[in-house]
C-alpha positions as CSV (number, residue, x, y, z in Angstrom):
1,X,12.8,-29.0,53.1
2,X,14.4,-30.2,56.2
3,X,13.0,-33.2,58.2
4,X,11.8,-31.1,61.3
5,X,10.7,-27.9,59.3
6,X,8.6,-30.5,57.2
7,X,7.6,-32.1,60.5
8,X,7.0,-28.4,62.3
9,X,5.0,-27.1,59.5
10,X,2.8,-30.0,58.8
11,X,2.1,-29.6,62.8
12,X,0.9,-26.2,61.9
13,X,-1.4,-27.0,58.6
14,X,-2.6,-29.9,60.5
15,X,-4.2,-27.9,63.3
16,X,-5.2,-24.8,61.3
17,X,-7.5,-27.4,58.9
18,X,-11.3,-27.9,59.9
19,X,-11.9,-31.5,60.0
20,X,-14.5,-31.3,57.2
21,X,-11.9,-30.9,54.9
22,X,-9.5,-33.6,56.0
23,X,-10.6,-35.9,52.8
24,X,-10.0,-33.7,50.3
25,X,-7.2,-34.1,47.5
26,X,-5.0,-31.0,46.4
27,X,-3.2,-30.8,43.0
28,X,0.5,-31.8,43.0
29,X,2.8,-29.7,44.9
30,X,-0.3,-28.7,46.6
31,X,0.0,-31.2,49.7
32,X,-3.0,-31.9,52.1
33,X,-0.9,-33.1,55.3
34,X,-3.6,-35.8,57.0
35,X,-0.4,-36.6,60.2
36,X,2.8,-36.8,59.8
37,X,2.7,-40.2,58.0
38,X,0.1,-40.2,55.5
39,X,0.0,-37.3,52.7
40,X,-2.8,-37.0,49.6
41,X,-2.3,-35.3,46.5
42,X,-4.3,-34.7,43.3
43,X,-2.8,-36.5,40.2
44,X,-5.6,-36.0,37.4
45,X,-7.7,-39.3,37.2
46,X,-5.3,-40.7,40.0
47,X,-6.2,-39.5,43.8
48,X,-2.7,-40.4,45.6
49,X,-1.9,-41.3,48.7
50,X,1.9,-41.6,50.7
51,X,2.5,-43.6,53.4
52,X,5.4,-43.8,56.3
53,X,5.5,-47.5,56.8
54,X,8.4,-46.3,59.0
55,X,11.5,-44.8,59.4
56,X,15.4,-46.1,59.7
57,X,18.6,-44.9,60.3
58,X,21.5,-45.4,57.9
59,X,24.9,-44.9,57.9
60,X,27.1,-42.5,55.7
61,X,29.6,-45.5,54.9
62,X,27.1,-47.5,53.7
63,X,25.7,-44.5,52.0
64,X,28.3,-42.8,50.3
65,X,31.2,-45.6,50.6
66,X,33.8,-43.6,48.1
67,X,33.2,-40.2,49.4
68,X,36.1,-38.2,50.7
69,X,36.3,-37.2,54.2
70,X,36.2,-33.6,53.3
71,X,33.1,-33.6,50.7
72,X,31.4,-35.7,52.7
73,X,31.4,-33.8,56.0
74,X,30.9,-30.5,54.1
75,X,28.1,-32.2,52.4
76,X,26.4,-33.7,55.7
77,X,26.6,-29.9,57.4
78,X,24.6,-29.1,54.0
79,X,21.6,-31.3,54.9
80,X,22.0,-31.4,59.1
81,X,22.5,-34.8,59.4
82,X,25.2,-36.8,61.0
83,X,27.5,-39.6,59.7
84,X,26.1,-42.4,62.1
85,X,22.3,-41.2,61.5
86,X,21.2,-40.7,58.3
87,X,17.0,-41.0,59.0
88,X,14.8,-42.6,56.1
89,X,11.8,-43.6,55.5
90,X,10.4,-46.7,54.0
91,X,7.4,-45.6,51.7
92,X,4.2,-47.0,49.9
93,X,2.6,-45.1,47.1
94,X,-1.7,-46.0,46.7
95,X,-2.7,-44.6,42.9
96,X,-6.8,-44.9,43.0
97,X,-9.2,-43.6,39.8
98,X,-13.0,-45.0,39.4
99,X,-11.7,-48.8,38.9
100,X,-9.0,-49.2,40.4
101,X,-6.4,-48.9,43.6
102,X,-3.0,-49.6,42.8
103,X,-0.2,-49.9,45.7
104,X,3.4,-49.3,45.0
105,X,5.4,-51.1,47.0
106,X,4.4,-52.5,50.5
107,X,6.7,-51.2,53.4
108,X,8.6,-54.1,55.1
109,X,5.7,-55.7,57.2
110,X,4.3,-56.4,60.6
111,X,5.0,-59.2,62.6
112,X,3.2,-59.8,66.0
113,X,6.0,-61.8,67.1
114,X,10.1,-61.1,66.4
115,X,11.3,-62.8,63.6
116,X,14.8,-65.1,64.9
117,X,16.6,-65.9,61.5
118,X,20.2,-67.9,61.9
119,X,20.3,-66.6,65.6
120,X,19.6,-63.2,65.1
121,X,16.4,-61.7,66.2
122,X,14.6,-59.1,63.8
123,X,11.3,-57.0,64.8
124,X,9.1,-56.1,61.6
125,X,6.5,-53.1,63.2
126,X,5.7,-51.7,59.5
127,X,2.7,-49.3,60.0
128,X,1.0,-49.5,56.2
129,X,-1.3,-52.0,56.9
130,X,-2.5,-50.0,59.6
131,X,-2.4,-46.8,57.6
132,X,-4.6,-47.9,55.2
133,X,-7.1,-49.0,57.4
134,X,-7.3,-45.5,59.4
135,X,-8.0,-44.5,55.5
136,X,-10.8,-47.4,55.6
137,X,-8.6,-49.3,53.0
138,X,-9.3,-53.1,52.9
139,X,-6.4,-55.4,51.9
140,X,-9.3,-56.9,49.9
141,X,-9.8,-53.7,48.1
142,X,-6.6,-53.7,46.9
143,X,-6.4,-54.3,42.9
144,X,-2.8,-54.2,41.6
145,X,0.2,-54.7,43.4
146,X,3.0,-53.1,42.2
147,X,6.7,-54.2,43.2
148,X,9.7,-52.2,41.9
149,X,12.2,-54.5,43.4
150,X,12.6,-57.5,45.8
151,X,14.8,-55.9,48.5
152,X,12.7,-56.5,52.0
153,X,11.5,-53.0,52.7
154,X,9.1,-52.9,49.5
155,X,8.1,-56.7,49.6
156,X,7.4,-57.3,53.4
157,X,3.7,-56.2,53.5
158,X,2.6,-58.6,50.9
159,X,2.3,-61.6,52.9
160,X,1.4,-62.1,56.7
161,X,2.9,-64.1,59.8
162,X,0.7,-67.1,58.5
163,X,1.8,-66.6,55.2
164,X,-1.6,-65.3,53.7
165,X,-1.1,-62.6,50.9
166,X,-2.5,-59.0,52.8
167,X,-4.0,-57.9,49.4
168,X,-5.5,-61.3,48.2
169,X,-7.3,-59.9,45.1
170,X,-5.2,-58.3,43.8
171,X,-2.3,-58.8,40.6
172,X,0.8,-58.7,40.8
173,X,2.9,-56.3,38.5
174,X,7.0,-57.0,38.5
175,X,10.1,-57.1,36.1
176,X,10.4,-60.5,35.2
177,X,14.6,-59.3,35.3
178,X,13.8,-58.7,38.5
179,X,12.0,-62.0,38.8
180,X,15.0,-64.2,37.4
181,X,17.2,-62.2,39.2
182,X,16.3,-63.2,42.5
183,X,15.1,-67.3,42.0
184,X,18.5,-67.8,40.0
185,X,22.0,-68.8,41.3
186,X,23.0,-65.2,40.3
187,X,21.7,-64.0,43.7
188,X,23.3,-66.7,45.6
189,X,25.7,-64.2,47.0
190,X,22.9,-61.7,48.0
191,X,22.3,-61.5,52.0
192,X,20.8,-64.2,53.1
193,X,17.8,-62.3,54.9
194,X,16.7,-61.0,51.9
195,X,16.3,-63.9,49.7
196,X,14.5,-65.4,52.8
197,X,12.0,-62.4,52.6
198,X,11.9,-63.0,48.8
199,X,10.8,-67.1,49.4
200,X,7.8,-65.7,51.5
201,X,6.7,-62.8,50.3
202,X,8.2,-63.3,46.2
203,X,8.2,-66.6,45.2
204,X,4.9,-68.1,46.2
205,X,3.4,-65.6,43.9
206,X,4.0,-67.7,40.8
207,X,1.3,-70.0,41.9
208,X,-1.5,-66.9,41.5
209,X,-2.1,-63.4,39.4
210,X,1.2,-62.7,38.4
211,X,2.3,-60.2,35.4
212,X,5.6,-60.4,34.9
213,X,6.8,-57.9,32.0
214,X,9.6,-56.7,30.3
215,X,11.6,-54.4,28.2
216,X,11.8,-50.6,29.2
217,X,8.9,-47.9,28.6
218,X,6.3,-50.3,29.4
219,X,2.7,-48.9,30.3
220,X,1.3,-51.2,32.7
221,X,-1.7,-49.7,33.3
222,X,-3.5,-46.8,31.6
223,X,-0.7,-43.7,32.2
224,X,1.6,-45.7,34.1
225,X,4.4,-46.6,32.8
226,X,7.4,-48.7,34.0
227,X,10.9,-47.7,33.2
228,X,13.8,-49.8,33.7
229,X,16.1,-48.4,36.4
230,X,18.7,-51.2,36.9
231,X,21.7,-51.0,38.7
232,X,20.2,-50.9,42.8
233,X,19.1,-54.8,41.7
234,X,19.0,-56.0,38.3
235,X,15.4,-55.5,37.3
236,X,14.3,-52.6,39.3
237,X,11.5,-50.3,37.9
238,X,10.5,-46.4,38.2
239,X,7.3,-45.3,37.3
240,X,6.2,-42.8,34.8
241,X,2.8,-41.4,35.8
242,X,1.0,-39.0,33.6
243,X,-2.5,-38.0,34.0
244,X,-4.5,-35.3,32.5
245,X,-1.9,-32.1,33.1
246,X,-0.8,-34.5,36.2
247,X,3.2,-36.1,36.1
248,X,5.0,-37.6,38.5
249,X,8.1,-40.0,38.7
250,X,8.1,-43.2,41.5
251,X,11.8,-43.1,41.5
252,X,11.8,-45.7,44.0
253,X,15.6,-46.5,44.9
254,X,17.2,-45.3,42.0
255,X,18.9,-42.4,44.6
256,X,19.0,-43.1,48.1
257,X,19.4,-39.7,49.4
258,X,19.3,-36.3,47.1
259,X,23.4,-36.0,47.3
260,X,23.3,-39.2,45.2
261,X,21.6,-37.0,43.0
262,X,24.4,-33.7,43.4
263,X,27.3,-36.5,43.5
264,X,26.4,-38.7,40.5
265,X,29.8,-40.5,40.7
266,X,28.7,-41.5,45.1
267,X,28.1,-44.9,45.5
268,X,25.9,-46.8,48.2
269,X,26.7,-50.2,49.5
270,X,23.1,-51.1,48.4
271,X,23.6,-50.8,44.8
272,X,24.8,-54.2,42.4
273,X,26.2,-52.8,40.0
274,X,27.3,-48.9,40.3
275,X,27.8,-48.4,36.9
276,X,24.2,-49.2,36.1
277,X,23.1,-47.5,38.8
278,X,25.6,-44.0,37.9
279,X,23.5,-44.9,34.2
280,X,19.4,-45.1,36.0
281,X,20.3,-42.2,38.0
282,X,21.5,-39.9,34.7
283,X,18.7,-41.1,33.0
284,X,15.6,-40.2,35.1
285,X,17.5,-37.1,36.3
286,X,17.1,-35.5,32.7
287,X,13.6,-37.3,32.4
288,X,12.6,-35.1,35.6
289,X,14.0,-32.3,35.0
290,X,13.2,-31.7,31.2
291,X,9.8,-32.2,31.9
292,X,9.5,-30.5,34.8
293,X,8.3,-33.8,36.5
294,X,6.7,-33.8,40.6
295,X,9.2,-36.6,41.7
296,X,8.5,-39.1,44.4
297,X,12.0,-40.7,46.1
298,X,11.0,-43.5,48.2
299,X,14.3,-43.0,51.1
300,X,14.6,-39.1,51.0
301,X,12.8,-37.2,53.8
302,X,8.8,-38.2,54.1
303,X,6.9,-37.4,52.0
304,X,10.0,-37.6,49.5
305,X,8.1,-35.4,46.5
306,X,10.2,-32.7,45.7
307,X,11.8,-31.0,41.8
308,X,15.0,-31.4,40.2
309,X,16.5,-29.2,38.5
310,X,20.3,-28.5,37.0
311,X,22.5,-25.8,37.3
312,X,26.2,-25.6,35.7
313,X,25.5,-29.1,34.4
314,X,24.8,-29.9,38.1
315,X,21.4,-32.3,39.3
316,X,19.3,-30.1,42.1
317,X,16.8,-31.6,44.5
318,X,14.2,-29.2,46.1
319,X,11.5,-30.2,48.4
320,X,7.8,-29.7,47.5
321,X,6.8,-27.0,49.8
322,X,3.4,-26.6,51.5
């Protein structure tokens, strides 16, 4: 679905629901559309909840840097976009059953006051933390922290402008790849923003409720399940999520729009190592599609849960509709 039919249509559904029935979940592909920034869905034990921390603008040559001129325009007409505004949002993912509320990722923060690093000024105006608390969310409530990798917009919201953790009580579930990745001289060469973000936001962690795991195919919690996805950074997860007759894939940045999914052999600026990346991208692809997975892509077009499917050999994306 196209960003303003998606944004059009939930206008509509939005106004035609009684207010009574705003804090209802509906099964997967069933969407309950709360605003335009926060959407619920029914995943057997698991009540989930999207957020829009926000949304940026990207660029098709840092997208799709060894695209030719011709795909890529044809391919840019395809999805109404233009090369020097590619809109997407940053995500977080909230899994809640009767013991526990798990957040996927935390947006890239709010700062009161712009952040000046080497000169350059940054403001941070991620809305999640105050998402959750139109959903009466504490940070204290919190219990399990889930990062899929250290790049700023998925660590920002775990720490404050004092340096306070947001979600205080809660562990902390990460790739210890991921882990060694980022507090070894391998990432020496990484941008020097991010590896500040990381020293605020990553490393003091250590010092509290940490679980770092590893290997592939590891269930963190009860039908949750992290799958090794590396190639965007070196220890990034996806997660498997199987409830009851519930699935859905947290794909996280594995693709970063769906023509990485139609265009296996495009490459992003963002990724470490494309080869890996080309590898992750195959591998939950076939995952999704042979089971007929709901799929959750934290950059495509909000709320980013959509099918894929193959034809001629060929990866599909298709929005969830309403």
């Amino acid at each position: 679905m196209l960003r303003r039919d998606f944004m059009k249509r939930t206008a509509t559904l939005t106004a035609l629901l009684p207010l009574s029935g705003w804090n209802k979940f509906m099964t997967a592909d069933k969407l309950l559309f709360m605003d335009a920034d926060v959407i619920k869905i029914k995943l057997g034990e698991y009540n989930c909840t999207i957020f829009r921390d926000l949304t940026f603008k990207y660029l098709a040559k840092d997208f799709f840097i060894n695209a030719t001129e011709a795909e890529l325009t044809q391919s840019l007409l395809k999805y109404r976009i233009s090369p020097d505004n590619i809109p997407s949002p940053f995500i977080a993912l909230l899994l809640e059953n009767k013991t526990r509320k798990i957040l996927v990722d935390t947006g890239i923060g709010f700062l009161d006051e712009p952040l000046v690093f080497r000169g350059t000024t940054y403001a941070f105006k991620g809305q999640l933390e105050h998402l959750l608390d139109q959903q009466h969310i504490t940070g204290e409530e919190i219990t399990d922290v889930v990062v899929t990798h250290f790049h700023p917009d998925h660590i920002g919201g775990i720490s404050a402008g004092d340096g306070k953790l947001r979600f205080p009580k809660a562990r902390f579930h990460m790739h210890e790849e991921e882990w060694s990745y980022w507090h070894s001289s391998r990432a020496d060469h990484e941008p020097a923003l991010f590896r500040y973000f990381i020293e605020k936001n990553i490393t003091p962690l250590k010092n509290g409720n940490l679980n770092l795991f590893r290997g592939d195919n590891t269930e963190i919690f009860s039908g949750v399940t992290a799958l090794m996805a590396a190639g965007h950074t070196p220890g990034q997860i996806a997660l498997n999520i199987k409830s009851e007759h519930g699935h859905l894939l947290y794909i996280s940045d594995a693709f970063l729009h769906p023509l990485h999914l139609e265009k296996l052999d495009w490459r992003t600026n963002y990724d470490l190592d494309h080869t890996l990346a080309k590898q992750t991208r195959i591998k939950l692809a076939e995952l999704a599609y042979k089971e007929n997975m709901l799929v959750n892509a934290f950059h495509f077009d909000f709320p980013g849960l959509g099918r894929i499917d193959k034809v001629k050999n060929v990866f599909t994306w298709k929005y969830s509709e309403i």
